[in-house]
C-alpha positions as CSV (number, residue, x, y, z in Angstrom):
1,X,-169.1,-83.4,-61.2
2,X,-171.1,-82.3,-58.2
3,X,-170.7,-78.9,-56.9
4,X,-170.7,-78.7,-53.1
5,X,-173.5,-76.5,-52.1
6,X,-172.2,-74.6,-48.6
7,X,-174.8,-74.4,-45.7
8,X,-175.5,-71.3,-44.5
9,X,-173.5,-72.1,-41.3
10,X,-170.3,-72.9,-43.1
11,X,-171.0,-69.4,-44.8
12,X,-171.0,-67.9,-42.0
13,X,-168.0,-69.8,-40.3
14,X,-166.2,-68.9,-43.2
15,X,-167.1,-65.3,-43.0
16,X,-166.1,-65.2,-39.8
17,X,-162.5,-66.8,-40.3
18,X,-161.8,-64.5,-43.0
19,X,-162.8,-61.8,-40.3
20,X,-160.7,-62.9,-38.2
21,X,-157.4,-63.6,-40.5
22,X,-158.0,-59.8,-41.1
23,X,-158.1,-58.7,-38.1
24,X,-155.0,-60.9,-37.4
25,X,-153.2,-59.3,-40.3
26,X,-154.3,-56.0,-39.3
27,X,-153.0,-56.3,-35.7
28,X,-149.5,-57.8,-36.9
29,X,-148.9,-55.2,-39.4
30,X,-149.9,-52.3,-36.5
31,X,-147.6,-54.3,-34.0
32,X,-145.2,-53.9,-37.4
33,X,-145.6,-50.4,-37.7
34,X,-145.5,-49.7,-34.0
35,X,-141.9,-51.3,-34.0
36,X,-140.8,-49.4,-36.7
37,X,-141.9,-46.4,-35.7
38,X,-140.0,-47.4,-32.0
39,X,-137.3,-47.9,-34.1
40,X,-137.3,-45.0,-36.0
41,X,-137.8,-42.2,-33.0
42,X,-134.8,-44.5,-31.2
43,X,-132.4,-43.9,-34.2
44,X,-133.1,-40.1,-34.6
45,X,-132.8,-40.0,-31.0
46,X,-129.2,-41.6,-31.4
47,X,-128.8,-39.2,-34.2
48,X,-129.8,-36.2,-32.0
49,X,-127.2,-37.2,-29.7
50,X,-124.7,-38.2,-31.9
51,X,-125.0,-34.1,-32.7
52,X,-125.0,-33.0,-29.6
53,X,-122.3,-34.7,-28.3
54,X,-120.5,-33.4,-31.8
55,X,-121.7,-29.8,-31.1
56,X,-120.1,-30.1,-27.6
57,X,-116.3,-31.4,-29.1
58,X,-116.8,-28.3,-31.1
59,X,-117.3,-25.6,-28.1
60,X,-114.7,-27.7,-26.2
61,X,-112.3,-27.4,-29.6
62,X,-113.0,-23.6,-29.6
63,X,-112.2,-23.1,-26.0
64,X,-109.1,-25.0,-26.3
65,X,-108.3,-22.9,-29.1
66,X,-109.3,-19.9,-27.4
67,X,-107.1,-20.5,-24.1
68,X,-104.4,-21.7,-26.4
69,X,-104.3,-18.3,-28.1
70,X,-104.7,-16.4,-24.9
71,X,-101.6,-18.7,-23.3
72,X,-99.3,-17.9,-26.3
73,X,-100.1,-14.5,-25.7
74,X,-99.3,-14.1,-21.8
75,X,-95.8,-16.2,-23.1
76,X,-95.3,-13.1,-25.4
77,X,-96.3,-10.7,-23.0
78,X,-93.6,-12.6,-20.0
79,X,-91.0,-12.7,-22.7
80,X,-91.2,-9.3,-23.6
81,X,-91.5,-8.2,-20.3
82,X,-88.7,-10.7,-19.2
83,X,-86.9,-8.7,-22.0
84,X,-87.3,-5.5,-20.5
85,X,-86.4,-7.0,-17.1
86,X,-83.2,-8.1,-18.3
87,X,-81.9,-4.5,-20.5
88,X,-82.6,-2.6,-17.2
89,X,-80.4,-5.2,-15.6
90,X,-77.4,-5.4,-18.3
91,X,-77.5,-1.6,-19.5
92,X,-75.7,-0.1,-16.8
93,X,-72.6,-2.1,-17.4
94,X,-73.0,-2.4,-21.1
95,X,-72.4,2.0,-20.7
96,X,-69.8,0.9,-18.7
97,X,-68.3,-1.3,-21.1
98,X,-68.5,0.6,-23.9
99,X,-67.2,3.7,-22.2
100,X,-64.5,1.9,-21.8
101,X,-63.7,-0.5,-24.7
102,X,-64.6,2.2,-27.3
103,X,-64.5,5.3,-25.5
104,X,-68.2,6.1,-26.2
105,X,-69.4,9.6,-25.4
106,X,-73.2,9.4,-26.2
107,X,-75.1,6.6,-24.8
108,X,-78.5,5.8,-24.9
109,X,-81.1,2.9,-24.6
110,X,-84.3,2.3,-26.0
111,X,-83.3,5.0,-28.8
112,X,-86.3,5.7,-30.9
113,X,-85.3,6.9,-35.1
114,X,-87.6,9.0,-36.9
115,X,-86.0,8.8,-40.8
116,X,-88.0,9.6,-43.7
117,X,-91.6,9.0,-42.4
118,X,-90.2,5.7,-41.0
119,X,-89.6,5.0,-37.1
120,X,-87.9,2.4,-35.0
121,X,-86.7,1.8,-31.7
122,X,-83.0,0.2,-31.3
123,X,-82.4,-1.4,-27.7
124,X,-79.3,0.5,-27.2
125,X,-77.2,3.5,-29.3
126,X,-73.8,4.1,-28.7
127,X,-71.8,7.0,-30.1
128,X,-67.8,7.2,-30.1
129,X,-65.6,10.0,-31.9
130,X,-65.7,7.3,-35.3
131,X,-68.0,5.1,-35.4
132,X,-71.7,4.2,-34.2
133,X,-72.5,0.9,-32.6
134,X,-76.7,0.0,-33.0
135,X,-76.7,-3.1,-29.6
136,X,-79.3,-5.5,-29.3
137,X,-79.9,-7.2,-26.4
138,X,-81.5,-10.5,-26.0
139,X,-83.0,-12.8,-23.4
140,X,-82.3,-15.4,-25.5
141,X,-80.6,-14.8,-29.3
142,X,-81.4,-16.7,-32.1
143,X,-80.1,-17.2,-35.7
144,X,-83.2,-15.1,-37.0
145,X,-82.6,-11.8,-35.0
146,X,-79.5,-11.3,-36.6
147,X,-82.0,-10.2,-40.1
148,X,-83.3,-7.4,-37.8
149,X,-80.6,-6.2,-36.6
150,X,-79.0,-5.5,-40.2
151,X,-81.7,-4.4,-41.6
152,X,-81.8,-1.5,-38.3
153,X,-78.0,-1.1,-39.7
154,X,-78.8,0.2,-43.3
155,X,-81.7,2.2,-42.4
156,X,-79.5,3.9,-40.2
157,X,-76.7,4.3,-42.6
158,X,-79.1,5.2,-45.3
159,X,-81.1,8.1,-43.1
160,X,-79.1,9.5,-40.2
161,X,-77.6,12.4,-41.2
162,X,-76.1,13.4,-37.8
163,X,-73.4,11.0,-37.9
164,X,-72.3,10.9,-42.2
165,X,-68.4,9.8,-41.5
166,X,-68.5,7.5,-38.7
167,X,-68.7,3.6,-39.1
168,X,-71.7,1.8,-38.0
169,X,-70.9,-1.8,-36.1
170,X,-73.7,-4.1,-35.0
171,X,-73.5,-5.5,-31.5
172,X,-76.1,-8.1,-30.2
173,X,-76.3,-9.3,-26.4
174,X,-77.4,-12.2,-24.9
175,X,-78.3,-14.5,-21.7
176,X,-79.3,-17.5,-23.6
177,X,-77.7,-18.6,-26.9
178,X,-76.6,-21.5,-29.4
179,X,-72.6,-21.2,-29.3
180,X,-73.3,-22.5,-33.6
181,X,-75.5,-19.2,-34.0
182,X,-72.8,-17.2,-32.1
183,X,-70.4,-18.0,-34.8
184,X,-72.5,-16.9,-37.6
185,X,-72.3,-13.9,-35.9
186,X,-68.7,-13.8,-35.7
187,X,-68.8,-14.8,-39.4
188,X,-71.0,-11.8,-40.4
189,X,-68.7,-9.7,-38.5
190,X,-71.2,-9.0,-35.7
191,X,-70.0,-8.1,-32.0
192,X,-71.2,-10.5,-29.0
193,X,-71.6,-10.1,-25.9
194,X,-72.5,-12.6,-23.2
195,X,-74.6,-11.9,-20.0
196,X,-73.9,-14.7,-17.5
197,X,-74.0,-14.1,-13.5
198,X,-74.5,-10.6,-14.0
199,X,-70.9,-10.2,-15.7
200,X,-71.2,-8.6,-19.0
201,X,-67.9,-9.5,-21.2
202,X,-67.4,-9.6,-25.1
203,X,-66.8,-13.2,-26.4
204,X,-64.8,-12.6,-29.7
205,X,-62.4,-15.0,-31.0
206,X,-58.8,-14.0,-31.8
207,X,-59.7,-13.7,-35.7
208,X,-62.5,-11.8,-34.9
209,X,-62.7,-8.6,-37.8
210,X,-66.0,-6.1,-37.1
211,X,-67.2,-5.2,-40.2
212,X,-68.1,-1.9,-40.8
213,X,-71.4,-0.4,-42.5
């Protein structure tokens, strides 16, 4: 077979395609890499956003969280005040009434006890000739504050000496209240008494027995 013999033109023509192929190649694989690239700065920019925007819902969570703390505070601070309020309100008739109902002779609210290295402050102490009566009052009563007040019951009964033969009754008053927790109360042998339109009046039921600590 003959072999083709190339002129020195077609050598350089083909020299010159090849050339060109590369630079072809070259240029499309830039282009290539150029888009990529694009591609790449454009998705870590996304991604740089993206944690932005989730560094922002995190300083919005913790300001939420901080005003909703600070909220529930100024609520605690407007019930207890509200609390306050409403014993400076109901405490003169409550001496009144228990003057009269149980011929107390010692009266005194926001008593403050000081028993064996322990201290608490009761929201109202009464005194007759035989017995003690420890009064709580209550914006609004629930069935949980009736814990509290027995436990302020036998510390007293356990500490106060001034006071060894008399019996102790619980009392707890209230504006706002469930009538079901009221008869828990009545069940536990607790006194109530209801705040309504500034009258101050016990609400016992006929069967009603105090009991005595």
């Amino acid at each position: 077979m003959e072999q083709e013999v190339l002129t020195y033109q077609q050598v350089l023509n083909l020299i010159k395609e090849t050339r060109e192929s590369q630079k072809k190649a070259y240029e499309l694989n830039e282009k290539l890499f150029q888009e990529t690239d694009r591609k790449f700065q454009e998705t870590d920019r996304k991604f740089q956003e993206t944690d932005r925007k989730f560094q922002e819902t995190a300083r919005r969570f913790k300001e939420t969280e901080k005003l909703v703390d600070k909220v529930s505070r100024d609520i605690g601070h407007l019930g207890n005040k509200f609390g306050r309020f409403n014993e400076a309100l109901v405490i003169p008739s409550l001496e009144k009434l228990f003057r009269g109902k149980f011929n107390c002779k010692k009266i005194a609210p926001n008593f403050k006890f000081f028993m064996n290295g322990d201290s608490f402050e009761i929201d109202m102490f009464a005194v007759s000739d035989d017995a003690i009566y420890i009064i709580e009052i209550k914006s609004k009563y629930s069935g949980d504050d009736i814990s509290q007040l027995v436990k302020q019951i036998q510390k007293v009964r356990k500490y106060d000496k001034d006071f060894p033969n008399r019996a102790i009754y619980g009392v707890i008053v209230a504006t706002d209240y469930d009538k079901k927790h009221i008869e828990k109360l009545y069940e536990k042998g607790i006194y109530f008494i209801s705040i309504s339109d500034d009258l101050v009046k016990f609400d016992l039921p006929d069967n009603f027995i105090p009991k005595k600590w």
